[in-house]
FISERO-513330 format. One line per 2 residues: their letters; for each residue z, y, x of C-alpha. Coordinates in pm, 1 decimal. Each point is the difference from the previous one (the first is absolute). Example, Ala and Ser with C-alpha at 12.3 -4.5 7.8 and 13.67 -1.06 7.14 Angstrom:
2
as = 780.0 -450.0 1230.0  -66.0 344.0 137.0
This chain:
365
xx = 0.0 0.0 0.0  -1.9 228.8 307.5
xx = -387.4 13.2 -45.1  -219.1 -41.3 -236.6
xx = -201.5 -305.8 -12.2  200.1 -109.3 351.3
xx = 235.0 -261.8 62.7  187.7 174.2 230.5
xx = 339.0 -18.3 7.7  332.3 159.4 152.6
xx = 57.1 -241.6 198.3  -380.8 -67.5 111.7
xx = -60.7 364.3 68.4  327.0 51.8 209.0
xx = -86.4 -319.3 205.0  -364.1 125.9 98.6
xx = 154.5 316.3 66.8  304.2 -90.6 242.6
xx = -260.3 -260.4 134.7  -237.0 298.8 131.5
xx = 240.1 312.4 22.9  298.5 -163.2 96.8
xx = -139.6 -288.3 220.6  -324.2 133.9 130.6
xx = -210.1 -316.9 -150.6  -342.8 145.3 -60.8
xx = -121.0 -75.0 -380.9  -263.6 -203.5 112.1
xx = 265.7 -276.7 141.1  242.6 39.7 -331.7
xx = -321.6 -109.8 -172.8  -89.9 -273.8 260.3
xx = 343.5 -108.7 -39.3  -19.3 -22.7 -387.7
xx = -321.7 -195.9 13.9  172.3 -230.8 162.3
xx = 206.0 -41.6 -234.0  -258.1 -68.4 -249.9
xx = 56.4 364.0 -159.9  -319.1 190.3 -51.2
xx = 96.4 377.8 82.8  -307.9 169.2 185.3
xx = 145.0 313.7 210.3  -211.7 261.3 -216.3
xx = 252.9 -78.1 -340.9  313.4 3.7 248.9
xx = -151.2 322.3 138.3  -77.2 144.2 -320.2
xx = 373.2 -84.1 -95.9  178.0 171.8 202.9
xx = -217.3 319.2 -52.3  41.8 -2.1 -332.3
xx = 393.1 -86.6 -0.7  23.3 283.0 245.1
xx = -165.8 269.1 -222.3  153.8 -140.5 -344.5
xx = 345.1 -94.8 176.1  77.2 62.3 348.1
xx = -114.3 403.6 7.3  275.7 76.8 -272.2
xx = 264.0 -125.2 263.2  -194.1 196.3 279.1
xx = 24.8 302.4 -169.7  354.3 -38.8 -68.1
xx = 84.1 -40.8 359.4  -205.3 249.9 108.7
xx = 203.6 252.3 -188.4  292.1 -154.1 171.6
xx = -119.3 -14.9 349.3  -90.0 388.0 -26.2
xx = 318.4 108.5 -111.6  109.0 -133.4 338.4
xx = 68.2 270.2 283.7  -130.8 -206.3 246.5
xx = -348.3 -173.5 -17.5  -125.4 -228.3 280.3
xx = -410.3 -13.0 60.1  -243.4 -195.0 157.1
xx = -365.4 -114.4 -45.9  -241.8 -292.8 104.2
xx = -316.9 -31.2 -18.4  -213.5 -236.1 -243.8
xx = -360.4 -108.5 -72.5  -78.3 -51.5 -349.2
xx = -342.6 -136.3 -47.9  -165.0 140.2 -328.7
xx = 119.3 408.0 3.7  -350.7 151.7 6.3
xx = -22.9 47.5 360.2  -167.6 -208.4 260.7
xx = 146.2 -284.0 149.3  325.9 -13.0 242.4
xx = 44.7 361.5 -135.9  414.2 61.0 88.7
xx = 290.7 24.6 -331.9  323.0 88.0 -3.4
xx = 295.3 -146.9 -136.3  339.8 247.2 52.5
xx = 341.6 -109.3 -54.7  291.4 198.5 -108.5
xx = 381.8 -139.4 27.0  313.6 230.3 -121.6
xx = 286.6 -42.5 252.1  196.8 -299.1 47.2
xx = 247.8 25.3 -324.3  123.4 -173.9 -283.0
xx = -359.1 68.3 -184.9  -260.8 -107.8 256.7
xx = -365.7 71.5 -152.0  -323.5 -74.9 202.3
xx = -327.6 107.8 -98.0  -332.4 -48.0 132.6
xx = -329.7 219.7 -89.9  -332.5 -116.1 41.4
xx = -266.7 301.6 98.8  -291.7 34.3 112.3
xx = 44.3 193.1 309.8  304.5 130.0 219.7
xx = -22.6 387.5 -65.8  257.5 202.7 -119.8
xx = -113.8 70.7 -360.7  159.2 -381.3 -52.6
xx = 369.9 106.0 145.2  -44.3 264.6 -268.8
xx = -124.8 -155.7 -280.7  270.8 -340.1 31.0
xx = 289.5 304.8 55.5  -69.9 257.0 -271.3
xx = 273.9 234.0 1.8  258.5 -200.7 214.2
xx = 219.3 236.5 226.1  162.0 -198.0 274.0
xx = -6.5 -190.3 346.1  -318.9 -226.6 74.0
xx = 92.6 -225.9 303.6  -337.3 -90.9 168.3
xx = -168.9 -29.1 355.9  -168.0 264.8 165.4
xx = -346.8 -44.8 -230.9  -160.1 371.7 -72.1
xx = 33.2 -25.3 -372.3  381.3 2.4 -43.6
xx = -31.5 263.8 262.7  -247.3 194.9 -234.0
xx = 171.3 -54.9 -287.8  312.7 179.6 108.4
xx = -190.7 277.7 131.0  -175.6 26.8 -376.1
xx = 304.8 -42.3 -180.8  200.7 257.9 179.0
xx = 354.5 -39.1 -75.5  -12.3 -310.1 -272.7
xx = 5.4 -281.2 273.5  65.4 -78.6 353.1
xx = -131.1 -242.8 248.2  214.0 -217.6 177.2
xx = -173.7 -180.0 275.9  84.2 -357.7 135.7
xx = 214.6 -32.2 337.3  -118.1 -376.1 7.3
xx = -335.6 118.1 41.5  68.4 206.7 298.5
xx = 208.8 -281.1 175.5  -263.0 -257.1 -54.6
xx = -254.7 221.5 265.0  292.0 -52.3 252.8
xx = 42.5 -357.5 -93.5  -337.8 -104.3 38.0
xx = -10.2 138.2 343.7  280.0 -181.4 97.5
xx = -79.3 -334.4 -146.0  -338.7 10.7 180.7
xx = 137.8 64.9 332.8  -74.5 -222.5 265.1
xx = 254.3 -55.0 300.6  -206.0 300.3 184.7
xx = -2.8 221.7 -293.6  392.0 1.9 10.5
xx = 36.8 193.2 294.5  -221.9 305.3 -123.9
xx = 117.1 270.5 -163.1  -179.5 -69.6 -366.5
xx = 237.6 -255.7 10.0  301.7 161.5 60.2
xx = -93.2 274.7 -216.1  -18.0 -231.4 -298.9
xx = 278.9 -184.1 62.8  216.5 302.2 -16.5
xx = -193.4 154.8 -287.1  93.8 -370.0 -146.2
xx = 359.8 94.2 97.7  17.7 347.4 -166.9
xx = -148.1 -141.4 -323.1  215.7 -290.3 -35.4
xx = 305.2 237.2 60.4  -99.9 193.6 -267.5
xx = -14.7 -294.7 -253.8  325.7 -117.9 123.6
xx = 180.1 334.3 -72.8  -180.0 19.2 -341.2
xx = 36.5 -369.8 -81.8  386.9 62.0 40.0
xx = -22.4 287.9 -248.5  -146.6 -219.5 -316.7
xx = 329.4 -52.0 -163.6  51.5 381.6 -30.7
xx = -65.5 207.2 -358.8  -292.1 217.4 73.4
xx = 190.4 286.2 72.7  258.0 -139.0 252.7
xx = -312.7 -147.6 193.2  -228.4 306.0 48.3
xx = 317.0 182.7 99.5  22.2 -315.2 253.9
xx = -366.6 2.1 97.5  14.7 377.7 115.6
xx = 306.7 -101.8 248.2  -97.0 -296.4 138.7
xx = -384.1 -122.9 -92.1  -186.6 382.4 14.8
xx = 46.9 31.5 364.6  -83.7 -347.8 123.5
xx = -331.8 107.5 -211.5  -19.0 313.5 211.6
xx = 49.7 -123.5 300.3  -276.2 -255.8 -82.8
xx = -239.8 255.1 -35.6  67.0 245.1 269.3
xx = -13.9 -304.6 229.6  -326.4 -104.7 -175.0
xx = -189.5 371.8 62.5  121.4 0.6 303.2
xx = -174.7 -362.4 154.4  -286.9 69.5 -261.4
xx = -140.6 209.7 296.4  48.2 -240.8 287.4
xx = -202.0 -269.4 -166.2  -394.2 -38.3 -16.7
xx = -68.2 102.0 -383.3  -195.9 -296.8 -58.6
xx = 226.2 -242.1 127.2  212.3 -250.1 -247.3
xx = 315.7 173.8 86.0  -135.7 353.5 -29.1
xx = -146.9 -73.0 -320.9  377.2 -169.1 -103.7
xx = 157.8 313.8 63.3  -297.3 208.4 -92.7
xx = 78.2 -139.9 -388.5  353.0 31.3 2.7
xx = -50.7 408.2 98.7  -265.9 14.3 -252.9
xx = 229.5 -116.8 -256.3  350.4 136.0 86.9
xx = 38.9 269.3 -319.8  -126.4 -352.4 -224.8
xx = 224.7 -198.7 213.0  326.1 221.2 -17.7
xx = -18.8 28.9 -379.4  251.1 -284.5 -52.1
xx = 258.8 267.5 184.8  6.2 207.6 -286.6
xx = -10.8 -238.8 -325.0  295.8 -288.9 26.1
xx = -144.3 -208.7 -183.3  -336.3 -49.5 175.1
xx = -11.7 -304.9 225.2  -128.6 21.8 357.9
xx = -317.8 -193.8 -41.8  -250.6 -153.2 -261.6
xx = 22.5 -362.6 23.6  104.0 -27.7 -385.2
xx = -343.3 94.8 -93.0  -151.5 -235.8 300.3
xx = 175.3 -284.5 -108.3  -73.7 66.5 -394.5
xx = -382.6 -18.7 141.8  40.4 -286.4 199.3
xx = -70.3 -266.2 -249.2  -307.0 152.8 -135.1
xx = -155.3 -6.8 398.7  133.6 -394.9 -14.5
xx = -179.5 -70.1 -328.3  -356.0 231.8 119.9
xx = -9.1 -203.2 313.3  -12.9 -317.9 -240.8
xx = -246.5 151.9 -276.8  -200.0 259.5 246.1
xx = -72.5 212.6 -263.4  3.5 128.7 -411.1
xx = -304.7 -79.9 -239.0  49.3 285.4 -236.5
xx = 142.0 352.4 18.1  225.0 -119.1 -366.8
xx = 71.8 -292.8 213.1  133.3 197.0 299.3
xx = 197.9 218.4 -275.3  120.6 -290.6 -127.2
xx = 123.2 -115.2 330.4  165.0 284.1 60.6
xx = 236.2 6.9 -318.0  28.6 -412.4 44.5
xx = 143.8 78.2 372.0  247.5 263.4 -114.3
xx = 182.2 -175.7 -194.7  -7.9 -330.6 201.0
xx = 136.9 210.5 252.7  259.0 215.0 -229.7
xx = 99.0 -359.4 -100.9  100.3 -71.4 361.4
xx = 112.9 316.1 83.7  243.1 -44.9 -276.2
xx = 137.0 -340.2 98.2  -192.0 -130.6 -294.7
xx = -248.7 -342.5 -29.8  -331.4 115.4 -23.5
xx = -154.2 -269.3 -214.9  301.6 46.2 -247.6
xx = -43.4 358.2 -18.7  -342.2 -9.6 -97.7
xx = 54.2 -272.5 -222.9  278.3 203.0 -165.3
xx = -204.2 230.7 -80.2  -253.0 -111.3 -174.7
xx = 192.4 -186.0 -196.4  187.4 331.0 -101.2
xx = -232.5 269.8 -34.5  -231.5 -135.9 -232.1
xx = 217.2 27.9 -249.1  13.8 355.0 33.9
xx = -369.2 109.4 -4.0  -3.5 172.1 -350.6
xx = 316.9 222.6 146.2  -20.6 358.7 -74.8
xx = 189.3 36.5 312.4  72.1 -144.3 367.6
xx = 417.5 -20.8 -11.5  -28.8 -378.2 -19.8
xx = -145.7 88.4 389.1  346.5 82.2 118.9
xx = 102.0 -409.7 -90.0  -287.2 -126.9 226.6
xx = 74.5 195.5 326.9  50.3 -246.2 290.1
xx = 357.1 156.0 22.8  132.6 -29.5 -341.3
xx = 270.5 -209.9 -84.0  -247.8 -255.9 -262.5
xx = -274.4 -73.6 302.1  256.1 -24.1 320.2
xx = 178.1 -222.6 -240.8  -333.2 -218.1 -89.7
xx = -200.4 55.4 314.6  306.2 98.6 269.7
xx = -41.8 -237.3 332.7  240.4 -267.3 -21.5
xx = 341.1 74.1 229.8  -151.4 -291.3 210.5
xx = -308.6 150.9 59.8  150.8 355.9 47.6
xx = 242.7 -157.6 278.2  -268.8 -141.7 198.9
xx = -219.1 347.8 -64.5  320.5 182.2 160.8
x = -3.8 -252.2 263.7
């Protein structure tokens, strides 16, 4: 009854779904797998399914947690790119699919947006009116976006991304390279920046207040003294090399960088919203790429709440079969209250989709 003429079910449709957004099997093997089985299911229904259970369904929840995610202060964002087959253009022609995540809280909400390119027009369409924090890396476009929305956001840029340039010199150092002095510069750039985490790692506990008061003593002139020292061996280094080009990007981003100083509750680096867009990099490298642009939109609202699901200690296949067996019911609503009951945080879904203590234990672990 979830579609007409279709013998989908709950149940069905949340299994194909946690089989290819939760476990990265490509639809092609789900049907193998049903053949198999001696259950004729051709991938074009399956794909049509979950398509049409994400416009009918699925977007009503999206929507919902959209409104939640940008009520949040702090949004984390990050983007990958995507080739999706049949979008008028020619052939290996790049897509984009972005990913938002609030803060780590007690109401986690992930959401992915499919577009067709990477420009800034995108950032400003998924945002709307939101006034707040984005957390990203040092792409242009969040860049741009401050600058065009003069006092409704800021940028805070990612101090993982800066320590990586350091690490990578490091890890690719043969015995030789040890002894020169991109080595030792990265090694104590390594040093600065992992002070700086440690000093802000030991300030988490703290209400907001309490730990920008704490920052400004003990954090803001580590951070200093991390840039002075960077300007000043930014000159002694060849401009093209790997370790001028390390601390090259940390200059060029220092006011991005030094954001997190001044709002408490931004974290010092982005790897919520890289980890949120892990899974969908797992599961391209298994399906290459999307047929259909209402495919890839499909995909995107299918991921978010797979991952807002698991963000929210919650079993993904549950969840979605949860709610298709509620909202149905409420279709010919004049409203969207009965919304509030089906966020992965309410007390009705942790209670029918929550991870069991066993599972969260061994999560924890």
């Amino acid at each position: 009854e979830l579609l007409d003429h279709s013998i989908v079910t709950p149940t069905l449709a949340a299994g194909i779904i946690n089989g290819k957004y939760v476990n990265h099997v490509p639809i092609a093997r789900i049907e193998a797998e049903f053949k198999r089985n001696d259950i004729a299911l051709s991938r074009q229904v399956m794909s049509g399914w979950m398509i049409r259970l994400s416009e009918r369904y699925f977007s009503l929840v999206y929507d919902a947690l959209k409104k939640e995610l940008l009520s949040d202060p702090v949004i984390h964002a990050d983007e990958t790119p995507v080739e999706v087959s049949k979008d008028g253009r020619k052939a290996g022609s790049k897509s984009y699919m972005w990913v938002y995540r609030t803060a780590e809280n007690e109401k986690n909400a992930v959401l992915y947006d499919y577009c067709k390119t990477r420009n800034t027009d995108h950032l400003k369409d998924f945002l709307g009116d939101y006034h707040g924090v984005i957390v990203s890396d040092g792409y242009a476009s969040y860049h741009k976006l401050e600058r065009d929305w003069n006092g409704r956001i800021r940028v805070a840029g990612c101090w993982a991304h800066a320590r990586r340039l350091y690490a990578k010199i490091i890890k690719s150092a043969s015995g030789s390279d040890k002894k020169k002095v991109k080595y030792s510069l990265a090694q104590y750039a390594l040093s600065q920046i992992g002070d700086i985490y440690h000093l802000d790692n030991a300030l988490k506990s703290l209400p907001p207040e309490q730990r920008e008061k704490e920052r400004n003593l003990t954090v803001r002139p580590v951070v200093e003294g991390y840039f002075a020292w960077a300007e000043e061996h930014l000159q002694e280094v060849p401009k093209g090399s790997n370790i001028g080009k390390a601390l090259a990007y940390s200059i060029k981003q220092k006011k991005y960088l030094c954001t997190f100083l001044d709002h408490p509750d931004v974290p010092l680096d982005n790897n919520p919203a890289e980890q949120a867009i892990r899974p969908f990099c797992v599961g391209k490298h298994n399906w290459h790429l999307i047929d259909t642009i209402h495919g890839a939109e499909a995909s995107a609202v299918l991921y978010s709440l797979a991952e807002t699901a698991k963000a929210n200690r919650l079993r993904p296949y549950d969840y979605f079969r949860y709610l298709l067996e509620k909202i149905p019911a409420h279709m010919n609503d004049t409203d969207m209250d009965f919304l509030h009951d089906l966020m992965p945080w309410s007390e009705n879904v942790i209670r029918e989709c929550g991870k069991h203590k066993s599972e969260q234990k061994n999560e924890d672990k």
